[in-house]
KOLMAR-152611 format. One record per residue (C-alpha): x, y, z; residue in one letter. Coordinates in steps of 0.5 Angstrom, whole numbers, plus 500, padded with zeros to 3 digits. Example, Ala and Ser with C-alpha at 12.3 -4.5 7.8 and 13.67 -1.06 7.14 Angstrom:
! residues 2
+-----+-----+-----+---+
|   x |   y |   z | r |
+-----+-----+-----+---+
| 525 | 491 | 516 | A |
| 527 | 498 | 514 | S |
+-----+-----+-----+---+
This chain:
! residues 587
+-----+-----+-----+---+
|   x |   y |   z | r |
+-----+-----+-----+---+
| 453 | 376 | 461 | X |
| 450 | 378 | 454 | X |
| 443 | 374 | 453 | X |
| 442 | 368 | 448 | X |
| 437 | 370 | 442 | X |
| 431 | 365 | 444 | X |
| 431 | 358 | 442 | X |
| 424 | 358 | 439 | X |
| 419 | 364 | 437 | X |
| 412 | 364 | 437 | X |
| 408 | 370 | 434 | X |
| 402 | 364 | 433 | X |
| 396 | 368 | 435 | X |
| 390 | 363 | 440 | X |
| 384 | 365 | 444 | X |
| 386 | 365 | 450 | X |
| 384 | 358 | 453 | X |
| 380 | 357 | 459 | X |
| 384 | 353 | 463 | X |
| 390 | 359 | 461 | X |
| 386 | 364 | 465 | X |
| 384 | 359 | 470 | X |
| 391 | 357 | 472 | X |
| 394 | 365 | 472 | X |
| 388 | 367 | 476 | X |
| 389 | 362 | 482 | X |
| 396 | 364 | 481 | X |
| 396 | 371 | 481 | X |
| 390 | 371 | 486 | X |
| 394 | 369 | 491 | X |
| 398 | 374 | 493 | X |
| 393 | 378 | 496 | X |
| 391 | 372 | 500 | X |
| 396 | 370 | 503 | X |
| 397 | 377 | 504 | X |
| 392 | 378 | 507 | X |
| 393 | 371 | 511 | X |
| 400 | 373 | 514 | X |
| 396 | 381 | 517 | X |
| 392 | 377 | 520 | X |
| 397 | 371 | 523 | X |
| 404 | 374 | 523 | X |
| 407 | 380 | 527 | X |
| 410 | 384 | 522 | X |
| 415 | 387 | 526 | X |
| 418 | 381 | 529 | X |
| 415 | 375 | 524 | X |
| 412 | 372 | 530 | X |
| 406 | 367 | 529 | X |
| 400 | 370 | 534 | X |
| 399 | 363 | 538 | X |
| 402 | 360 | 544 | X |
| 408 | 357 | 542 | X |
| 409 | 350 | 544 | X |
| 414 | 344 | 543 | X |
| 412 | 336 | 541 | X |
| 409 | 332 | 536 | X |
| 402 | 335 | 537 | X |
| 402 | 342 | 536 | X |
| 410 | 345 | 536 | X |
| 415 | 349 | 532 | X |
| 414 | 344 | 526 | X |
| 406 | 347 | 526 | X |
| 407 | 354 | 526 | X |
| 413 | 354 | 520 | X |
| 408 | 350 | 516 | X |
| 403 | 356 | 516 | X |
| 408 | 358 | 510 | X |
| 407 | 352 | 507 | X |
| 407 | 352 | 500 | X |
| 409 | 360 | 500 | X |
| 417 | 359 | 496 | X |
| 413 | 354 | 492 | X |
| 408 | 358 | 490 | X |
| 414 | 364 | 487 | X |
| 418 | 359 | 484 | X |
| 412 | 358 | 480 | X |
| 411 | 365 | 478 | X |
| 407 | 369 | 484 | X |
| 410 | 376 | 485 | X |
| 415 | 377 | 490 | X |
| 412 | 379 | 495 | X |
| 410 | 373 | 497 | X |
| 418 | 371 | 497 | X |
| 419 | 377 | 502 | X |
| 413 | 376 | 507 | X |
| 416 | 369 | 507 | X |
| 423 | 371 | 509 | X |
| 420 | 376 | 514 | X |
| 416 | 369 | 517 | X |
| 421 | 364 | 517 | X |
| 426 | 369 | 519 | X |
| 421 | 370 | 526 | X |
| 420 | 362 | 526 | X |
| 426 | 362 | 527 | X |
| 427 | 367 | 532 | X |
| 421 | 365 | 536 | X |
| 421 | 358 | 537 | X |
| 430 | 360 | 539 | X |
| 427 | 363 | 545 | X |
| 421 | 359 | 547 | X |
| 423 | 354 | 552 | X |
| 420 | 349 | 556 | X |
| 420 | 348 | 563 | X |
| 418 | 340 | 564 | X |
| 420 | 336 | 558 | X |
| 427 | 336 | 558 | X |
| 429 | 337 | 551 | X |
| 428 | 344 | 550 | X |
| 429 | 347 | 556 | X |
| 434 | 350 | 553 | X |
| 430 | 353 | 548 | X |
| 426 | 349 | 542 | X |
| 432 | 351 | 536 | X |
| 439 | 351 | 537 | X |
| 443 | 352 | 531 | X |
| 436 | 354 | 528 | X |
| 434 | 347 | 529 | X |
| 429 | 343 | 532 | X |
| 433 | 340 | 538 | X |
| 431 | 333 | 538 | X |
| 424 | 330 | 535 | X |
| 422 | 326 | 529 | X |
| 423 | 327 | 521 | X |
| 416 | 327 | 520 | X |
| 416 | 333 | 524 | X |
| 422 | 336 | 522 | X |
| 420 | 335 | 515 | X |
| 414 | 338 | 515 | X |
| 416 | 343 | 518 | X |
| 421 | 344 | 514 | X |
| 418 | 343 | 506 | X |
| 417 | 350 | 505 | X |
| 425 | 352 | 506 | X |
| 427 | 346 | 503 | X |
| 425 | 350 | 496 | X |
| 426 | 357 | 498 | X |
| 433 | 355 | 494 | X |
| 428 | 354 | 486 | X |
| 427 | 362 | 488 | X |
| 434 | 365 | 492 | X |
| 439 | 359 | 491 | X |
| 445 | 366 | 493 | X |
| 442 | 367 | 499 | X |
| 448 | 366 | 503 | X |
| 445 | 365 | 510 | X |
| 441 | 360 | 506 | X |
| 448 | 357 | 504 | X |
| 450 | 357 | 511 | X |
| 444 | 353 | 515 | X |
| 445 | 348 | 510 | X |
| 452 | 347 | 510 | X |
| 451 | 347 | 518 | X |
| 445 | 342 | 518 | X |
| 448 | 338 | 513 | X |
| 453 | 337 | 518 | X |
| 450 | 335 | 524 | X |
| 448 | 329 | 520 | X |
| 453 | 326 | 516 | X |
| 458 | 326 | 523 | X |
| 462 | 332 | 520 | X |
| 459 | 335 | 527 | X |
| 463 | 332 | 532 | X |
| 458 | 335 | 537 | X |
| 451 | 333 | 535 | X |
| 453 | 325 | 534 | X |
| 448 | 324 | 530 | X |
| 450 | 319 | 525 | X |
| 454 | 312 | 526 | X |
| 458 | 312 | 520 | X |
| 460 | 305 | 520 | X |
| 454 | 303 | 521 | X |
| 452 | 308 | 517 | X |
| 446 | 309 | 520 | X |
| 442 | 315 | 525 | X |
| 443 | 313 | 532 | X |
| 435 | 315 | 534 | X |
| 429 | 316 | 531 | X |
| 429 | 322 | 536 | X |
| 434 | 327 | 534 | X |
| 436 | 334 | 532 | X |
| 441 | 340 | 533 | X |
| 442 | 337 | 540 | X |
| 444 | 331 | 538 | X |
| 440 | 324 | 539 | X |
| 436 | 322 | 544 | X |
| 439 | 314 | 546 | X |
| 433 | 313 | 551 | X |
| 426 | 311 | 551 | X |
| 422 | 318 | 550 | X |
| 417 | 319 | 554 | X |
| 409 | 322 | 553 | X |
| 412 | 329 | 556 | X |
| 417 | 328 | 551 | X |
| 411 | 328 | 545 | X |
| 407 | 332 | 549 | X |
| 410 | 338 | 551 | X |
| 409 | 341 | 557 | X |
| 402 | 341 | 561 | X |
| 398 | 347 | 558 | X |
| 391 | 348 | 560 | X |
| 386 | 345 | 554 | X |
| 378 | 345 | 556 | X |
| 375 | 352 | 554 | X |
| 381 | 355 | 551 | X |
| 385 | 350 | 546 | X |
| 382 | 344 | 541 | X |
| 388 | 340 | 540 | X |
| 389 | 337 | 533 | X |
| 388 | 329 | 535 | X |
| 382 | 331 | 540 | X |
| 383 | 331 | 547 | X |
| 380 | 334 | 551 | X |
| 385 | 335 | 557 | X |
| 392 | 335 | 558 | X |
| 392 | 326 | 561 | X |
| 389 | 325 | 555 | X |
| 395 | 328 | 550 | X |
| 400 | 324 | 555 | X |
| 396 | 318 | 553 | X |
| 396 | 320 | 546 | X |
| 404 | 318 | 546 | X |
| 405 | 313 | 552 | X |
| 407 | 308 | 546 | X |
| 411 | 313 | 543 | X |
| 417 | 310 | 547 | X |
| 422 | 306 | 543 | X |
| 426 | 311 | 538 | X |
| 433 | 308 | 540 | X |
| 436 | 306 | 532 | X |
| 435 | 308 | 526 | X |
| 429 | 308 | 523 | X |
| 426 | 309 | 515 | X |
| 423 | 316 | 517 | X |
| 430 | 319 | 518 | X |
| 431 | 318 | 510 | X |
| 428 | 324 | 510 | X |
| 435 | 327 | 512 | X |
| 438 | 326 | 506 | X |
| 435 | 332 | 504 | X |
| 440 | 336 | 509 | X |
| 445 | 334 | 505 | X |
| 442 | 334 | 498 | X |
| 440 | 342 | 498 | X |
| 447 | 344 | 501 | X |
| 449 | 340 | 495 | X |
| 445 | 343 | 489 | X |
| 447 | 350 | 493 | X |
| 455 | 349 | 493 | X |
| 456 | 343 | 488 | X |
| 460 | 340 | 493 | X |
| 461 | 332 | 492 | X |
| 462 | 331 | 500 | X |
| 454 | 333 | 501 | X |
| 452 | 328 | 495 | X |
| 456 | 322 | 497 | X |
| 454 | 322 | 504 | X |
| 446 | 322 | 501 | X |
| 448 | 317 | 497 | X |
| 451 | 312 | 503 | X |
| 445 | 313 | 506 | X |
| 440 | 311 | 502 | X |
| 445 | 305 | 500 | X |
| 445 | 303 | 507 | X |
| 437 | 303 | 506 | X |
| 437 | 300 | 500 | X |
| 441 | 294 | 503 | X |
| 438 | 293 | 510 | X |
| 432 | 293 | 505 | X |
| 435 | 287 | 501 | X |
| 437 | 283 | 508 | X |
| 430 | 283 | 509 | X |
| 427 | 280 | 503 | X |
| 426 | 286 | 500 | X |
| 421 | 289 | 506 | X |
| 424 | 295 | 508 | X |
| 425 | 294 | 516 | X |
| 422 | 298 | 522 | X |
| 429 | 299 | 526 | X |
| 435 | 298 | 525 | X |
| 439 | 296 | 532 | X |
| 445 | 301 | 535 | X |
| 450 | 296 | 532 | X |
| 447 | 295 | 525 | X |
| 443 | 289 | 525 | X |
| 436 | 290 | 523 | X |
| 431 | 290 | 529 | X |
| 437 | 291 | 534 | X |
| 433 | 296 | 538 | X |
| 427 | 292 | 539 | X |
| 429 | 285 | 541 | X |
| 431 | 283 | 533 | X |
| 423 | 284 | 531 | X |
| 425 | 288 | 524 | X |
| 417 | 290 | 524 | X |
| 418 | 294 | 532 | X |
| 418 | 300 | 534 | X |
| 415 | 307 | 535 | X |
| 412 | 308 | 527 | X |
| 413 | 302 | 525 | X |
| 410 | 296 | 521 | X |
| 408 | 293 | 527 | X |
| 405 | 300 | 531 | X |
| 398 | 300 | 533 | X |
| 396 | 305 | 539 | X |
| 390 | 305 | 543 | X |
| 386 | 312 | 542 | X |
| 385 | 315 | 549 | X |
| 379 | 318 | 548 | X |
| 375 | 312 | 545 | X |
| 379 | 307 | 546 | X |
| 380 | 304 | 540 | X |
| 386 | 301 | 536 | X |
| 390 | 305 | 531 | X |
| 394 | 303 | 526 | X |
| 401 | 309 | 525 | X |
| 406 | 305 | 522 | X |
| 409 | 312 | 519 | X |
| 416 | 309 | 518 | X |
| 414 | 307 | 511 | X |
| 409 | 312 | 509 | X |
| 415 | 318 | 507 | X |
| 421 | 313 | 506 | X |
| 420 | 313 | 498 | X |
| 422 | 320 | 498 | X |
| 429 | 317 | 500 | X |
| 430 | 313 | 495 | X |
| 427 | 319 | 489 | X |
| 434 | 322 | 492 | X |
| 437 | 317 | 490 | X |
| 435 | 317 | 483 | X |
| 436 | 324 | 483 | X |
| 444 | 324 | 484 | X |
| 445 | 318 | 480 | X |
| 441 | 317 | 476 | X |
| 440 | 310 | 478 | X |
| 432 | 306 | 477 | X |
| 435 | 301 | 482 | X |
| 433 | 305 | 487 | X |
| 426 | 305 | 485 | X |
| 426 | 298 | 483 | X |
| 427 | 297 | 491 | X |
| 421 | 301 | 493 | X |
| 417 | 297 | 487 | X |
| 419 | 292 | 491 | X |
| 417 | 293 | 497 | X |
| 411 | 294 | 494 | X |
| 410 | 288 | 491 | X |
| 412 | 283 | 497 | X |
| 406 | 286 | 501 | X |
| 402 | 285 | 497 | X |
| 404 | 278 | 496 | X |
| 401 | 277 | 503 | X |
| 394 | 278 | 500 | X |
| 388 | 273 | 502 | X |
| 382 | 272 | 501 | X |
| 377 | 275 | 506 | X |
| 369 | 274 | 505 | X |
| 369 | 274 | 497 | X |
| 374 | 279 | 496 | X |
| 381 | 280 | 496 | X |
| 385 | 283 | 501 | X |
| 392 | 287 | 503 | X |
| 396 | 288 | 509 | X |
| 399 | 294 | 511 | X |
| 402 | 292 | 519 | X |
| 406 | 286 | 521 | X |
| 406 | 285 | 528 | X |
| 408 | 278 | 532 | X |
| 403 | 275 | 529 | X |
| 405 | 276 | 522 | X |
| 401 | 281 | 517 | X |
| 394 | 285 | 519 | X |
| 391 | 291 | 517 | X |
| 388 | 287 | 511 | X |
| 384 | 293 | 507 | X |
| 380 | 292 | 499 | X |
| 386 | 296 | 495 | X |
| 393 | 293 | 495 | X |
| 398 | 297 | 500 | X |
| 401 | 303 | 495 | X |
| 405 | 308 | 499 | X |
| 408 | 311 | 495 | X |
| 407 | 307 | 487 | X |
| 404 | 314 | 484 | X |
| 412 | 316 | 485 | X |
| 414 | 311 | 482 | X |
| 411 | 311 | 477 | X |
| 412 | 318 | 475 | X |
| 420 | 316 | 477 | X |
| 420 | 309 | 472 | X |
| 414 | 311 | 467 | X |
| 414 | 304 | 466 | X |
| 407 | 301 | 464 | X |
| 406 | 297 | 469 | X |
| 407 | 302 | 475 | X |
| 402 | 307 | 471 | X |
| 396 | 301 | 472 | X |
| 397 | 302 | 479 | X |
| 394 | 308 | 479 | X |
| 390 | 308 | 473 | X |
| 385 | 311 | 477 | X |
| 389 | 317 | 478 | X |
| 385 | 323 | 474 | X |
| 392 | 326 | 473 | X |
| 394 | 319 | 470 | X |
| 389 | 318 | 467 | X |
| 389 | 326 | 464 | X |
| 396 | 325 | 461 | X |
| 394 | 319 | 457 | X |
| 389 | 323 | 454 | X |
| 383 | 320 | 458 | X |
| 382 | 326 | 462 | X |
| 381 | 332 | 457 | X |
| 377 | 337 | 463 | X |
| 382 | 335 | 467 | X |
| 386 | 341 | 468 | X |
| 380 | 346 | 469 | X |
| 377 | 341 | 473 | X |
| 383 | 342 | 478 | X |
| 385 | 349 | 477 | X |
| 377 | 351 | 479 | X |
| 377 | 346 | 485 | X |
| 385 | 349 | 487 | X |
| 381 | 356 | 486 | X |
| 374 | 354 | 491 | X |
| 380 | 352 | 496 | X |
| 382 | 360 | 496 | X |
| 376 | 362 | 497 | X |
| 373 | 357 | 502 | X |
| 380 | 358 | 506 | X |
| 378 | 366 | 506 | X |
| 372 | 365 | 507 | X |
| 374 | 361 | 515 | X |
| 379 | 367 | 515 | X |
| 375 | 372 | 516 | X |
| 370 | 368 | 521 | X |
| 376 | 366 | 525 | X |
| 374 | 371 | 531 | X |
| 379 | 368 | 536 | X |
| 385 | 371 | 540 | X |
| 392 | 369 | 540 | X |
| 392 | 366 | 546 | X |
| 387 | 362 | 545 | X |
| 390 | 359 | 538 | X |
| 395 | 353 | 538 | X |
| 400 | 354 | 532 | X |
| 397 | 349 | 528 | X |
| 390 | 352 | 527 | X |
| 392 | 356 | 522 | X |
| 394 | 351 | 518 | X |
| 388 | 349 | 515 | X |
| 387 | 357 | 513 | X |
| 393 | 357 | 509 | X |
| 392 | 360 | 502 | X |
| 397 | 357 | 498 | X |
| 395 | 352 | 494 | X |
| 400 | 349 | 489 | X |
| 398 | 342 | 487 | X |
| 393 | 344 | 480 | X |
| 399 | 349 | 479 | X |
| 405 | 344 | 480 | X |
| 401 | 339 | 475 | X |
| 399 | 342 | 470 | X |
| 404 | 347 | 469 | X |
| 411 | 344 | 471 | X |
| 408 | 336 | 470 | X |
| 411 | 335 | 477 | X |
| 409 | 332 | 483 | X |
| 406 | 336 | 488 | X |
| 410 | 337 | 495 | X |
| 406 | 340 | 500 | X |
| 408 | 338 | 507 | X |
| 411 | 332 | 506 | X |
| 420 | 335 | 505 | X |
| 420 | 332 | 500 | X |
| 425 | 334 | 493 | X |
| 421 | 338 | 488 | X |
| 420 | 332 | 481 | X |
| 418 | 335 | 475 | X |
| 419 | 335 | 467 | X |
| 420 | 342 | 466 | X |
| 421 | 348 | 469 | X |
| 420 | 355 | 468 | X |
| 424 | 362 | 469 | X |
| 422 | 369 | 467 | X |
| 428 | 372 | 463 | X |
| 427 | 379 | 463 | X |
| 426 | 380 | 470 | X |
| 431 | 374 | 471 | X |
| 427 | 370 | 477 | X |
| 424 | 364 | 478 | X |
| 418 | 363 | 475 | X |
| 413 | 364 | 468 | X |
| 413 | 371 | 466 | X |
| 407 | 376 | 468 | X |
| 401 | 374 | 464 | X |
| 404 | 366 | 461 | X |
| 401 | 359 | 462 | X |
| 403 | 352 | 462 | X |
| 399 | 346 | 461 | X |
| 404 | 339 | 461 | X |
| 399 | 335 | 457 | X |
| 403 | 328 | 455 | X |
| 410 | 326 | 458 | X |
| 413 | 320 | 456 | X |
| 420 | 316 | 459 | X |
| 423 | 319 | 453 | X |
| 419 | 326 | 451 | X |
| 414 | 331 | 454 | X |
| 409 | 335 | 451 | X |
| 408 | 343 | 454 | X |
| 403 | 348 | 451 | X |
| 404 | 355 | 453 | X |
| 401 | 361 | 453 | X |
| 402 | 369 | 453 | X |
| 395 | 371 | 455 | X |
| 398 | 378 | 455 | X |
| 395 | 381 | 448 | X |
| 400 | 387 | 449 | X |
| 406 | 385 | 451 | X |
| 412 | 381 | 448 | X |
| 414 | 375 | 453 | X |
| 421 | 371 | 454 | X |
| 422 | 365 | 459 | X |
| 427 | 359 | 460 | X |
| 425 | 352 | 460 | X |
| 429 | 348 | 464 | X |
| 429 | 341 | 463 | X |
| 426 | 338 | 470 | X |
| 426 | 343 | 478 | X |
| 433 | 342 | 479 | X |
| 437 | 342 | 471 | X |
| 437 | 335 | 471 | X |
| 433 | 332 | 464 | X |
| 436 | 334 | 458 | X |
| 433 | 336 | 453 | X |
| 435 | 334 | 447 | X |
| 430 | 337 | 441 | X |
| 423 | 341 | 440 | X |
| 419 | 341 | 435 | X |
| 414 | 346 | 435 | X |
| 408 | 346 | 428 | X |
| 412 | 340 | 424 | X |
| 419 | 344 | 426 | X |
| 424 | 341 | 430 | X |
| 430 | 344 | 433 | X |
| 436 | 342 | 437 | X |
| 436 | 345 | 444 | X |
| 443 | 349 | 444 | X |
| 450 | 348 | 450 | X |
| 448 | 344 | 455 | X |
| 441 | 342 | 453 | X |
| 439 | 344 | 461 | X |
| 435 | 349 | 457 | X |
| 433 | 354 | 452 | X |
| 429 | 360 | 451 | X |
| 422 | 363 | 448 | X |
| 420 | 368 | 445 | X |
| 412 | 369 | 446 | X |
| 409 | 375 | 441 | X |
| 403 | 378 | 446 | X |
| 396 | 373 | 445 | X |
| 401 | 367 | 442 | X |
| 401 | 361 | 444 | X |
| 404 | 354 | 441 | X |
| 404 | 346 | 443 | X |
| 411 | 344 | 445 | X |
| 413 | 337 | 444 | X |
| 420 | 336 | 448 | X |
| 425 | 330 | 448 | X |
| 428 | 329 | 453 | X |
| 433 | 324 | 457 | X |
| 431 | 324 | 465 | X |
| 436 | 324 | 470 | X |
| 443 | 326 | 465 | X |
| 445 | 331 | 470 | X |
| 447 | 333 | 476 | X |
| 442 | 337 | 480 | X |
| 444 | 345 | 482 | X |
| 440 | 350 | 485 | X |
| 443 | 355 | 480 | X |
| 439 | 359 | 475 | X |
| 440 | 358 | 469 | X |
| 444 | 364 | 466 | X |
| 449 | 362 | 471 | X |
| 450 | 355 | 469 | X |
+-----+-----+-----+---+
């Protein structure tokens, strides 16, 4: 397909800008770092993770894949593709390891912690952090057509497509069990051992990541993690399955199945006054699973655990902490603020239960038999940078307005992006650093000890480059307004040498600066509208010219002269599109 001629030339020379060389520094320097972090942790034969690989919700599969966390990310930014390849050979061996590691006494994975290349039963915040990484391998390699396959496979197990892993009901469009998986859902009680893992020695040798001391004490960690029949808000994060097997193959049957689901959140939501419920009973009612109580179950509104080694209570209502993450779904494949308006309101009707405590207003978080407790100084807020970002509304800005990003994009904040930049560039550092005085055996790490040494570092780089969202380990969608491809080695990511810096965005426009800090070499790269093609980009101007974004307004192409750099201010319509992994010169 022959090339189109660039939409905008831009021969402008500039000194390099600081945050500039800051923001290709952190990006160029990690490679090495992870690198290095993938010798010293990773088999290179086998892609294996050099640890004892254990299963449950302390240390299990989902640990050891995070240890890549942020890797695909970072190469669909613009890092070298080496980073990419050292990612295939390490999920490729996650898979492979954690197919063959098998438990003796938890009954589950007896039969091996992956089956179909899947986690066989645990909960979504598992899963998904387990997960993030892959989630977005397709911004850099959409034609992988393994990657196509796992997706259609996975996406089956959950839309009821699957007949042998029942894990959706689809008339009660619900997914039968917060416990689920490629082996389907779990319809019991879970017990401790089933959280836990198998007995392992832990004194002298291990350093479990919640601080136990022995294995009792991680059983008792879980021994109220019992209730997981039904359905439960963190399965929201399924629908993510569904969505990359869409952007993949652009089959409807993917995106309808997302959509249904998340409705049926958005209507059992509404059934109960605008609060999201906990647990949604086998037979569809709200609470149906715990005796009619919409704040029960294991990571529910009303769960509050003792801590083992102190005794003290813990509040770990998780059920609302991701579920907003659904509804951007939503909106991402309609194109519908309904669903934000949804999560605005649960916002909204916790906070109406606000009351005066010694001089001072206070908010719940938790609800129990009692009614609301968990009271804290700041309103209850999971979830309201998002849907500001979503809604660009005014009034959801002033729920974050401390945010120094927020504050930054409205022109409050001018070192910003150099401040953050510098601070993701200490991140690296300090991270080798542990790296290199990490003296210990593979038999005496846990997979998830690692983690906290993992080099990647993508969040000054999503907000400042992309004006985006970061996504770390939360499986998540990526959400940002603008994107960017390398067109002459036709990849993913900013040419060699080029910086972005979004500096304003609006619901109708965004302003970019780029910048070629190459004195040598002529740049060209493609700007898309948002991760996945979905804003529309309607016109440019650049130095007081404005042009119309050509074809189907997804994107258009730069040319940058060596040392040249120009602001770019964009109109955009957010949302116009259906969302697609392909590149743009294949659209």
């Amino acid at each position: 397909m022959p090339r189109r001629p660039p939409l905008l030339y831009i021969d402008t020379a500039v000194p390099p800008p600081r945050w500039a060389l800051l923001q290709r520094h952190l990006l160029d320097m990690q490679t090495q770092a992870c690198r290095a972090f993938f010798d010293k942790y990773f088999d290179p034969y086998s892609g294996h993770l050099l640890c004892v690989p254990r299963w449950g919700g302390d240390d299990g599969p989902d640990d050891a894949a995070e240890n890549q966390l942020n890797w695909t990310l970072l190469h669909a930014l613009g890092a070298s593709d080496d980073i990419l390849d050292l990612f295939r050979v390490g999920f490729e061996g996650h898979i492979d390891q954690y197919t063959k590691a098998r438990t003796v006494e938890v009954p589950l994975a007896r039969g091996g912690m992956y089956y179909k290349e899947f986690p066989v039963s645990l909960d979504w915040f598992h899963h998904g952090e387990g997960y993030s990484a892959y989630f977005l391998y397709g911004l850099s390699d959409p034609y992988d057509a393994n990657y196509e396959r796992r997706f259609r496979r996975w996406a089956a197990m959950y839309d009821g497509t699957d007949a042998s892993t029942p894990n959706y009901d689809p008339n009660h469009r619900l997914i039968r069990s917060m416990f689920n998986g490629s082996r389907g859902p779990l319809l019991r009680k879970a017990t401790g051992l089933d959280w836990a893992g198998d007995p392992i020695e832990i004194e002298g040798r291990f350093g479990p990541g919640h601080g136990e001391r022995n294995f009792a004490e991680m059983l008792a960690h879980f021994e109220d993690y019992t209730d997981v029949v039904g359905d439960c808000p963190l399965n929201l994060e399924a629908t993510h399955l569904g969505l990359v097997a869409y952007m993949i193959t652009g089959e409807d049957r993917y995106r309808d199945w997302v959509v249904e689901y998340v409705d049926a959140w958005m209507q059992r939501t509404d059934d109960n006054g605008g609060i999201i419920p906990s647990n949604i009973g086998l037979d569809g009612t709200i609470g149906g699973a715990v005796g009619g109580r919409w704040w029960g179950g294991c990571y529910g509104w009303g769960f509050t655990v003792t801590v083992p080694q102190t005794g003290a209570l813990a509040n770990r209502p998780a059920c609302y902490s991701r579920a907003h993450w659904g509804f951007g779904h939503g909106l991402l494949l309609t194109g519908q603020q309904s669903y934000i308006d949804t999560w605005r309101g649960v916002l909204d009707k916790v906070n109406e239960h606000a009351k005066e405590q010694d001089g001072e207003t206070v908010y719940p978080s938790m609800h129990g038999d009692d009614g609301w407790y968990g009271f804290r100084p700041q309103p209850f807020s999971p979830g309201a940078s998002e849907v500001w970002y979503w809604s660009q509304r005014e009034s959801d800005r002033e729920r974050i307005a401390h945010d120094p990003w927020v504050q930054f994009l409205g022109g409050e904040n001018p070192d910003y992006a150099e401040t953050e930049l510098e601070r993701g560039l200490e991140q690296v550092r300090s991270r080798m650093q542990r790296m290199a005085e990490d003296d210990t055996a593979p038999d005496t790490r846990l997979s998830d000890d690692m983690n906290g040494i993992n080099p990647a570092i993508t969040e000054p780089l999503v907000r400042t480059m992309l004006g985006g969202v970061p996504v770390g380990r939360s499986a998540h969608t990526l959400h940002c307004r603008l994107r960017y491809f390398d067109v002459d080695a036709r990849r993913a990511g900013v040419p060699l040498g080029v910086a972005a810096l979004v500096e304003q965005m609006s619901d109708d426009s965004v302003t970019v600066q780029l910048v070629n800090t190459d004195p040598v070499h002529v740049r060209r790269l493609v700007v898309q509208g948002g991760a996945y093609g979905e804003h529309e980009l309607l016109r440019v101007t650049a130095d007081e010219q404005t042009v119309d974004v050509p074809g189907d307004g997804t994107h258009f192409t730069v040319e940058l002269a060596p040392g040249a750099g120009q602001r770019l201010q964009i109109a955009q319509k957010r949302f116009v599109r259906q969302p697609s992994f392909a590149f743009p010169w294949d659209r």
